[in-house]
DRENMARMAR-367277 format. One record per residue (C-alpha): residue number from 1; chain; x negated, y negated, z. Coordinates in nm, 2 decimals. Example, Ala and Ser with C-alpha at 12.3 -4.5 7.8 and 13.67 -1.06 7.14 Angstrom:
REM DRENMARMAR-367277
+-----+-----+--------+--------+--------+
| seq | mol |     px |     py |     pz |
+-----+-----+--------+--------+--------+
|   1 |   A |  -1.23 |   0.45 |   0.78 |
|   2 |   A |  -1.37 |   0.11 |   0.71 |
+-----+-----+--------+--------+--------+
END
This chain:
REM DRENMARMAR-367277
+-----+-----+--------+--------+--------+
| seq | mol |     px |     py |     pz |
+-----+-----+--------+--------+--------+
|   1 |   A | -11.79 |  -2.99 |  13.31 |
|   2 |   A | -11.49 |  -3.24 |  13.43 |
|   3 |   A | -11.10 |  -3.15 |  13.41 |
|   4 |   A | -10.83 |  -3.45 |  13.38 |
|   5 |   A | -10.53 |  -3.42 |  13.37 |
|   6 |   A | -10.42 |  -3.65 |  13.04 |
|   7 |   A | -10.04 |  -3.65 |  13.22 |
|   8 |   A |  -9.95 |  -3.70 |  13.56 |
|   9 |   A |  -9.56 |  -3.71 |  13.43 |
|  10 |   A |  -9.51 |  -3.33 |  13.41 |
|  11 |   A |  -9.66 |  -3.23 |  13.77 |
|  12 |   A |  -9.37 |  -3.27 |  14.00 |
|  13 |   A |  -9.18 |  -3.04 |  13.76 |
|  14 |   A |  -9.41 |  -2.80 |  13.76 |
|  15 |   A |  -9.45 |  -2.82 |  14.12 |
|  16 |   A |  -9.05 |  -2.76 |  14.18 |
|  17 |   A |  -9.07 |  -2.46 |  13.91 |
|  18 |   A |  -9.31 |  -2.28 |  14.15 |
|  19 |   A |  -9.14 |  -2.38 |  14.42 |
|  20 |   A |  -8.82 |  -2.27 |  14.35 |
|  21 |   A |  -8.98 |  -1.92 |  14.20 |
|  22 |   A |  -9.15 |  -1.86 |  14.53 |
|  23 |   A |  -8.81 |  -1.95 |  14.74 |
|  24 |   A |  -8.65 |  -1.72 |  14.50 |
|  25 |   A |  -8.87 |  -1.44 |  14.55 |
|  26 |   A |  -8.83 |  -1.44 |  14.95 |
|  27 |   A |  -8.44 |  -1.49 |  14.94 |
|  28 |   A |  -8.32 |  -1.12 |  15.04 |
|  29 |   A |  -7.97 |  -0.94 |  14.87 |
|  30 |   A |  -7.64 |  -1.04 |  15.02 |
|  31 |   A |  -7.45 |  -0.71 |  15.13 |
|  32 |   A |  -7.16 |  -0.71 |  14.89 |
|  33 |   A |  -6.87 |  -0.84 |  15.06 |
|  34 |   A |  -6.51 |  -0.63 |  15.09 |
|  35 |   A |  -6.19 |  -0.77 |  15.21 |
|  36 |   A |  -5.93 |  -0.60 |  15.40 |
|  37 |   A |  -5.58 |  -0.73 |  15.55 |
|  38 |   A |  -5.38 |  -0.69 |  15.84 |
|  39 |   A |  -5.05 |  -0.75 |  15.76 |
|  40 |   A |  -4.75 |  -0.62 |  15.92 |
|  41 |   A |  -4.95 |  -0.44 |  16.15 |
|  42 |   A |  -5.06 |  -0.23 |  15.82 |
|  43 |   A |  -5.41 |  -0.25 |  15.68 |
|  44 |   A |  -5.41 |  -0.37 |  15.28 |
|  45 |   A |  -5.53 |  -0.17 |  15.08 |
|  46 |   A |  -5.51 |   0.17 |  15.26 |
|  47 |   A |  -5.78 |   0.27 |  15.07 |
|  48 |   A |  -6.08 |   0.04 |  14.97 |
|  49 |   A |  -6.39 |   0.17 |  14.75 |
|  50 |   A |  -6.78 |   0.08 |  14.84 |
|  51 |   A |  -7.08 |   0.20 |  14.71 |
|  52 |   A |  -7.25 |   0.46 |  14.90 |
|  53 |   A |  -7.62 |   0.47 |  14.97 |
|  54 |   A |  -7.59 |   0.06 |  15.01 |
|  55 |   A |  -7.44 |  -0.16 |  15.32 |
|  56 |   A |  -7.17 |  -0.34 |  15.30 |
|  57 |   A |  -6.96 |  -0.65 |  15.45 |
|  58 |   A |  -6.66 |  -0.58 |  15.54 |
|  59 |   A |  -6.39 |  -0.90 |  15.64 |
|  60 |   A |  -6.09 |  -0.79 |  15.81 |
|  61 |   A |  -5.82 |  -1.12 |  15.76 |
|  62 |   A |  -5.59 |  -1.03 |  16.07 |
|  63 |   A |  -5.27 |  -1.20 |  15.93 |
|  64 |   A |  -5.05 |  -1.07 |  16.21 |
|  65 |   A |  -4.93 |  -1.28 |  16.53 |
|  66 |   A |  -5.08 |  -1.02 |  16.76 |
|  67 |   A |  -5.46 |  -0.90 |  16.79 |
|  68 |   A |  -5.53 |  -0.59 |  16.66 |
|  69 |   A |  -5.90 |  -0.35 |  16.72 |
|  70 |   A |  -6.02 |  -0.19 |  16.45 |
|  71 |   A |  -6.18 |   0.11 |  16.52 |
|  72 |   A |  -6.34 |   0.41 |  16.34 |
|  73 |   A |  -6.51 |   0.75 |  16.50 |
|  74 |   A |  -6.70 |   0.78 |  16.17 |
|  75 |   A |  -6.83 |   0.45 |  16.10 |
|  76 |   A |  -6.89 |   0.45 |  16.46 |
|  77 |   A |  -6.73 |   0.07 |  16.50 |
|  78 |   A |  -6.44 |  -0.09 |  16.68 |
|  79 |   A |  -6.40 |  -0.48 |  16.69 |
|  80 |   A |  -6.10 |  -0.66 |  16.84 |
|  81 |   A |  -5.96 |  -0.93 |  16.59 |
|  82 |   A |  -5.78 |  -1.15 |  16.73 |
|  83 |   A |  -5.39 |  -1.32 |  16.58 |
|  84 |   A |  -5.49 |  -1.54 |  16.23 |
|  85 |   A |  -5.82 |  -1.47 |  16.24 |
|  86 |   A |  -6.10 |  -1.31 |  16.08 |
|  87 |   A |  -6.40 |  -1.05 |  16.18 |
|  88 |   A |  -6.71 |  -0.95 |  15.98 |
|  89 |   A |  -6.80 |  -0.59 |  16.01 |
|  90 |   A |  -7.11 |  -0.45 |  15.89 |
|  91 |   A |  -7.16 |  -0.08 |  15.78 |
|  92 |   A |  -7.39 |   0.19 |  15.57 |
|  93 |   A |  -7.55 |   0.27 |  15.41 |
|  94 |   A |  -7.31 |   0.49 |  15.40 |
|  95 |   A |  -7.29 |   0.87 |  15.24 |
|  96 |   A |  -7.04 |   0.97 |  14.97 |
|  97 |   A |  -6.76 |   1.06 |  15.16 |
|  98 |   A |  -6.43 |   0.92 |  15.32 |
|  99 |   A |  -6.48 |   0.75 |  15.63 |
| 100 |   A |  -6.08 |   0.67 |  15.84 |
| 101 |   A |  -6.03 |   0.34 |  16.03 |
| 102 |   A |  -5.71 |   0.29 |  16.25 |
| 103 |   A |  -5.59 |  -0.02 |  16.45 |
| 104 |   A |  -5.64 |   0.10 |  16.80 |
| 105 |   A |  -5.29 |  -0.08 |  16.91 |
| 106 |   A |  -5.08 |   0.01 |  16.64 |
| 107 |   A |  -5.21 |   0.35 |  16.55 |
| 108 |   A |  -4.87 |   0.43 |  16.38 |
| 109 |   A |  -4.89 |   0.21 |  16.11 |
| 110 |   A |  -5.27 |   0.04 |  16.06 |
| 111 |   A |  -5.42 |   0.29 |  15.95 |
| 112 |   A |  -5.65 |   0.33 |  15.63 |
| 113 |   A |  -5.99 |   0.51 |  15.48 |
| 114 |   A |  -6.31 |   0.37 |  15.35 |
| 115 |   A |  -6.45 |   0.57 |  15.04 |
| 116 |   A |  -6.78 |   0.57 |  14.97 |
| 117 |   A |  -6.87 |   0.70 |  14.57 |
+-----+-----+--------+--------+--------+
END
């Protein structure tokens, strides 16, 4: 028994459906992304809410003329960011809890907690 095709027309769609399912099936989650600002030598917001039991990006916008180091005992992380620039920060999974940050050279005033839920 023979098999023809009776159209040729409809093949290179079906070719870049299964394509783009397989590509699709390999592409792994993005960590969700939170921002945090360093303005005034003061982190905005003070406090900023993740999702615990799942990691997380966290994007630090240092908006201030001087560099700054974030740093936290309890996240275990410290990154120096320098004047107008930003810094990417991965952390987590994380437990529920409420995990402080600080920046290391203005520990008056940059200071601010991560909450987990």
């Amino acid at each position: 028994m023979t098999h023809t095709f009776t159209s040729y027309k409809s093949l290179p769609a079906l070719c870049v459906a299964v394509a783009l399912l397989l590509a699709s099936a390999h592409v792994p989650a993005a960590e969700p992304e939170y921002k945090l600002t360093l303005r005034n030598h003061r982190f905005v917001p003070t406090e900023l809410r993740v999702p615990a039991g799942q990691k997380i990006k966290l994007v630090i916008d240092n908006q201030d003329a001087s560099a700054e180091e974030f740093e936290s005992h309890e996240l275990n992380r410290e990154k120096i960011i320098p004047a107008g620039s930003k810094a990417t920060i991965f952390v987590g999974p994380l437990k529920p809890g409420r995990y402080p940050f600080f920046g290391e050279f203005n520990q008056a005033t940059a200071r601010g907690t991560l909450i987990a839920e």
